[in-house]
C-alpha positions in Angstrom: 25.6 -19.2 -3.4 25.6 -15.8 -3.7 22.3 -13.1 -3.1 20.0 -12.8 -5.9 19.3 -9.9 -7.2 15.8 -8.5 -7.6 15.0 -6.0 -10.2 11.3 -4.0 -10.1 9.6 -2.5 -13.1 6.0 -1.1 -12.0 4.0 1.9 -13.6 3.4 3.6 -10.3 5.5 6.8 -10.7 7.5 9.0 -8.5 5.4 11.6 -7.3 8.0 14.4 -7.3 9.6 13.9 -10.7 6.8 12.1 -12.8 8.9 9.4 -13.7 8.0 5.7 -13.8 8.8 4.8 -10.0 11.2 1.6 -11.3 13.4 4.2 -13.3 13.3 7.5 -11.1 14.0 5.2 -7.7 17.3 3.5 -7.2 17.0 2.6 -3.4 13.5 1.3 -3.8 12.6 -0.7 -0.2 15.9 -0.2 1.3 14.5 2.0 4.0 12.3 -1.9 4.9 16.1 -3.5 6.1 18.3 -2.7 8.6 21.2 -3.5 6.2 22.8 -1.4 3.7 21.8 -1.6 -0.3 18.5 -3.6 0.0 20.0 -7.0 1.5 17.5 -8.5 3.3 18.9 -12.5 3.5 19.5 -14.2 0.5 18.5 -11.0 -1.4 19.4 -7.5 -3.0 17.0 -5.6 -3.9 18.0 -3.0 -6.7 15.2 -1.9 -8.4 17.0 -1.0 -11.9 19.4 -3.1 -11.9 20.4 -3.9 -15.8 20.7 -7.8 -15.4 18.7 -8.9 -12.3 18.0 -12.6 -11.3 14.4 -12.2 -10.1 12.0 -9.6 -11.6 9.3 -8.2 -9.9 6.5 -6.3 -11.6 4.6 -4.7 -9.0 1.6 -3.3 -9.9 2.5 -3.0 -13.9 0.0 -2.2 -16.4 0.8 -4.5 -19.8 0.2 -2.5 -23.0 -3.6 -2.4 -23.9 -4.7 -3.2 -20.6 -6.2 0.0 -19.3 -9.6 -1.0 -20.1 -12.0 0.0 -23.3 -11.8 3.6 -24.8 -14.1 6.1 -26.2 -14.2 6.9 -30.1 -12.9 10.9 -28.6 -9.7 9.2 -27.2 -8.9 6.6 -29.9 -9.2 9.3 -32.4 -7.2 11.8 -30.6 -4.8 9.4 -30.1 -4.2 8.2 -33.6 -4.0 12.2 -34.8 -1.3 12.5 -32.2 0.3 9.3 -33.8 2.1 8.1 -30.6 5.5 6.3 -30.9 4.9 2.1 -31.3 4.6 0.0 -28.0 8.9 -1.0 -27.6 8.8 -4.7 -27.5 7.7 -5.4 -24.0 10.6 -8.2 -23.6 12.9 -5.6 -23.6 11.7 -4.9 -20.3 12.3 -8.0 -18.6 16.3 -7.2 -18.9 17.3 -10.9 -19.8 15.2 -12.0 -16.7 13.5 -16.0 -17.6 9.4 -15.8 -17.2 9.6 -18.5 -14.6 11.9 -15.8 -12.7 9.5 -12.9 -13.1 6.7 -11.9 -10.3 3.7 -10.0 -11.0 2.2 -8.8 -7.9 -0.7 -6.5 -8.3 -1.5 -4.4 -5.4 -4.5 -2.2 -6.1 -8.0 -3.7 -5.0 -10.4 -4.7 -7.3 -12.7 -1.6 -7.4 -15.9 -2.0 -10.1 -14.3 0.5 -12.2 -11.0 -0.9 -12.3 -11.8 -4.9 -12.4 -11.9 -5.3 -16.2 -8.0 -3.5 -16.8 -7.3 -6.2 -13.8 -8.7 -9.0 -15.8 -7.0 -7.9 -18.4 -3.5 -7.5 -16.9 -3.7 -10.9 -15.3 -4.6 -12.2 -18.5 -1.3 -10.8 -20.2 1.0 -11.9 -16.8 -0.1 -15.3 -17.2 2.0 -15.2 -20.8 5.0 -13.2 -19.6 5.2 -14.1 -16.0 6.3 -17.9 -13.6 4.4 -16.5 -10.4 1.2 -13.7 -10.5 -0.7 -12.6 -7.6 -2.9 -10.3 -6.0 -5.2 -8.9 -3.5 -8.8 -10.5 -4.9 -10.1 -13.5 -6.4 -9.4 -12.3 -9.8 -5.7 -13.3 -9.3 -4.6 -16.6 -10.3 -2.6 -17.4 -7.0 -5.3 -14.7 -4.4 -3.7 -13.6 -1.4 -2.6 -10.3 1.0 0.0 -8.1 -0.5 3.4 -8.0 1.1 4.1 -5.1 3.7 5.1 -1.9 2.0 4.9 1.3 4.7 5.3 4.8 3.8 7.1 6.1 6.9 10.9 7.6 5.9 12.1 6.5 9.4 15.0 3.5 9.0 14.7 0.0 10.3 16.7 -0.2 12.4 15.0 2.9 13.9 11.3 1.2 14.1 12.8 -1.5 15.6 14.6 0.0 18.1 12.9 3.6 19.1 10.3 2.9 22.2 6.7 4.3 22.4 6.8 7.8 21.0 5.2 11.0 23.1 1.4 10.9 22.3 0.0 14.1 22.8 -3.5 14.6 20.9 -6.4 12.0 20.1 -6.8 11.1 16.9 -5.3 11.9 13.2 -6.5 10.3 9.5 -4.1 10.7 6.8 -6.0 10.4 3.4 -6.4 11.8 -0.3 -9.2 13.8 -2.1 -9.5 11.0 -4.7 -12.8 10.5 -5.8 -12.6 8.4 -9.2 -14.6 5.5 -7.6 -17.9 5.2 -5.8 -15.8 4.0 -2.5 -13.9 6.8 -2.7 -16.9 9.2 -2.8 -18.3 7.3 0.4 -15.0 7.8 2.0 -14.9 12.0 1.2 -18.7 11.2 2.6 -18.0 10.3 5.9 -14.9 12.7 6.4 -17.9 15.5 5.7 -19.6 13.8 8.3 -17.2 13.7 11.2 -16.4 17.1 10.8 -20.0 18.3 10.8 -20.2 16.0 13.8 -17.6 17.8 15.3 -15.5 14.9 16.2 -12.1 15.8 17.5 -9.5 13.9 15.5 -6.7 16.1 12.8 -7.1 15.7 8.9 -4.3 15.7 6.8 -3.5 14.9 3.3 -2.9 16.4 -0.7 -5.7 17.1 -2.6 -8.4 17.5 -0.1 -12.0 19.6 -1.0 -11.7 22.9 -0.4 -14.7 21.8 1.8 -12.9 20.5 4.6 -11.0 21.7 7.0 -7.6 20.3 6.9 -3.7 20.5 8.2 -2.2 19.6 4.4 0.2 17.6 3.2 3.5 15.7 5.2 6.0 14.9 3.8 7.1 12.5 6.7 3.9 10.5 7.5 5.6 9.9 10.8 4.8 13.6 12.2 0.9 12.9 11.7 0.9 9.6 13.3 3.4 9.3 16.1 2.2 12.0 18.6 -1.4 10.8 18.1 -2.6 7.9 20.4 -5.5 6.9 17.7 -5.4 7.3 13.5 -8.4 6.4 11.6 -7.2 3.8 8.7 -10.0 3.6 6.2 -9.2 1.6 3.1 -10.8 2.7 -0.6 -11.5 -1.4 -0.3 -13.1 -3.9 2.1 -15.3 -6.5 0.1 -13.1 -9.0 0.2 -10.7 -11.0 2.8 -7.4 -10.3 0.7 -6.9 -6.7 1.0 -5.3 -4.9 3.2 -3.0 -1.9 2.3 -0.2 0.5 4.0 -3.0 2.2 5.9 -2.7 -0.3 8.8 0.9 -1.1 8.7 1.6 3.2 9.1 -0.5 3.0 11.6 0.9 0.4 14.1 4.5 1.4 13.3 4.1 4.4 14.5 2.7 2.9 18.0 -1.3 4.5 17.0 -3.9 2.0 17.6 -5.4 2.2 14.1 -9.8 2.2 13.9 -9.7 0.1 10.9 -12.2 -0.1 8.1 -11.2 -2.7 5.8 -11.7 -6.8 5.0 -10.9 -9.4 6.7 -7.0 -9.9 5.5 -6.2 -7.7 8.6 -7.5 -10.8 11.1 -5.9 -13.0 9.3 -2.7 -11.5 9.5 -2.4 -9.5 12.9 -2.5 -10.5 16.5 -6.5 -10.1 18.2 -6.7 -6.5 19.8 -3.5 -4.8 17.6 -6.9 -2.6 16.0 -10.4 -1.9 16.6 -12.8 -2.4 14.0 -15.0 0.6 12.5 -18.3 -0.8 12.4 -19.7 1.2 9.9 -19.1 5.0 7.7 -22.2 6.6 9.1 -23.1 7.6 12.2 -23.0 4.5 13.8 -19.2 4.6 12.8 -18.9 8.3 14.3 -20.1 7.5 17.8 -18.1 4.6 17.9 -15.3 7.0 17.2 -15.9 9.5 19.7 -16.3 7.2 22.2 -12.9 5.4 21.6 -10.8 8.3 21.3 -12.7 9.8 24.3 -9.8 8.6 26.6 -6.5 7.1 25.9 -7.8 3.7 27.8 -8.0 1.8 24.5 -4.5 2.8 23.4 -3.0 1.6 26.8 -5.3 -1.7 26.5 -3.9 -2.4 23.3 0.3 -1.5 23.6 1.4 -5.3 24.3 -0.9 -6.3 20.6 0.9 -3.1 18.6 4.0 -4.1 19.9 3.6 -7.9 18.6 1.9 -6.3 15.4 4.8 -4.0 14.7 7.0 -7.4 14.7 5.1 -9.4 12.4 5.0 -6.3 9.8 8.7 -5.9 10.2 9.8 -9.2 10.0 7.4 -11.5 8.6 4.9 -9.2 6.5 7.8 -7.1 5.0 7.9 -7.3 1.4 11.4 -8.7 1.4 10.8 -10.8 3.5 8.5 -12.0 1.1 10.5 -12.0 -1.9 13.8 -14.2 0.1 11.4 -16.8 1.0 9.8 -17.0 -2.6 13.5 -16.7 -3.9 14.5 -19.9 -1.3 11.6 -21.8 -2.4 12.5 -21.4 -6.1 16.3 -23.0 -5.2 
């Protein structure tokens, strides 16, 4: 038998050209195999391709699913008359529904937990397996390994333990659309007040804050950096657990997490330290850790056995040729 091919519709988009991520992205995950064309075993994955065998809708939004809107919006969208909703099969490309994956990735944030409802409500009629990060989901559990570093595979498996030349970096956004995001913007106005020496970087930040910007190659704010603060916008459950961590240990930091338990669950005892708390408990545990590199050196033989189970086992194709193998 040959590879099956995975097609991806989601409505992320690309955040150069604007474009739906699915349509704007042809080598989608390729960087996440050391083989050419997304193969990972018994798969290919080709995000748009026209007639796939497997589709997977990763974090898509159904039509009508965004949650309830004000009398201003419904009215201001009915003046502008917007085009009809295309038939939403169209967008499976031939694929069966006991071929098509929903995996939702965002957390289940209070302000967002209703749309989830919704769009697990609307997967459950379109699509053979549905998942996600919170109890919401019909099948809970983690979400497969994405990262967000350009490097290659083959170059994260092979390179050895970068220089580390400074303490301490977090890589974040200015987002503040939910009440754990404002906590999060909190705390970074806390460290820096506090002094703490660690580097910010990241789009969108206040004008408050003292930061380096935006990378464009995550790598450059992580690698030379012996500790990076990973803070997720989630941590009331023990499902989620986002790119945050998996950035982290690729690039040989040892990450002070903030997050649920999913990250226990899934990586070996001492590949992280825990941050007790985002207040100033939190901040002296920071500036005690990233005091000295002492931690770091503790900890290289756990990041090392981490940054195998992301690659290899947590990798979201690895994922999808196991679900693939189970299905034949």
């Amino acid at each position: 038998m040959g590879r099956k091919i995975i097609g991806m519709i989601s409505s992320y988009t690309d955040m150069t050209t604007g474009k739906l991520l699915s349509q704007s992205q042809s080598d989608w995950l390729w960087h996440q195999t050391p083989h050419p064309f997304g193969v990972w075993g018994n798969i290919q994955m080709m995000a748009n391709a026209p007639k796939p065998d497997f589709l997977l809708l990763y974090q898509f939004n159904f039509p009508n699913t965004s949650g309830k809107k004000s009398l201003k919006s419904r009215v201001t969208e009915w003046l502008r008359k917007p085009p009809p909703t295309p038939d939403i099969q169209t967008l499976f490309r031939g694929v069966s529904k006991e071929r098509r994956i929903f995996l939702m990735r965002e957390p289940p944030l209070p302000e967002v937990v209703e749309a989830n409802k919704a769009n697990y409500e609307q997967a459950k009629l379109y699509c053979g397996y549905i998942s996600g990060p919170d109890d919401l989901a019909p099948t809970p559990n983690y979400m497969p390994a994405i990262w967000y570093l350009a490097n290659s595979f083959r170059e994260l498996k092979e390179l050895g333990v970068p220089e580390k030349e400074k303490a301490c970096s977090w890589i974040t956004s200015g987002i503040a659309r939910s009440v754990n995001h404002r906590k999060r913007l909190e705390f970074m106005r806390l460290l820096q007040e506090r002094g703490v020496n660690f580097d910010l970087y990241g789009r969108n930040l206040p004008n408050w804050v003292f930061s380096y910007g935006a990378v464009n190659q995550k790598w450059h704010a992580l690698a030379p950096y012996y500790y990076n603060l990973a803070i997720e916008n989630y941590a009331e459950n023990s499902w989620y657990v986002s790119e945050k961590l998996w950035d982290a240990l690729l690039a040989w930091c040892l990450p002070i997490y903030y997050g649920g338990e999913a990250a226990d669950k899934l990586l070996p005892p001492g590949s992280f330290l825990r941050l007790p708390s985002l207040d100033e408990k939190g901040i002296a545990y920071i500036q005690e850790v990233i005091s000295s590199p002492d931690c770091w050196q503790e900890a290289k033989s756990a990041i090392a056995e981490a940054r195998q189970i992301i690659l290899y086992k947590l990798n979201l194709l690895n994922w999808l040729s196991e679900f693939v193998a189970e299905y034949s």
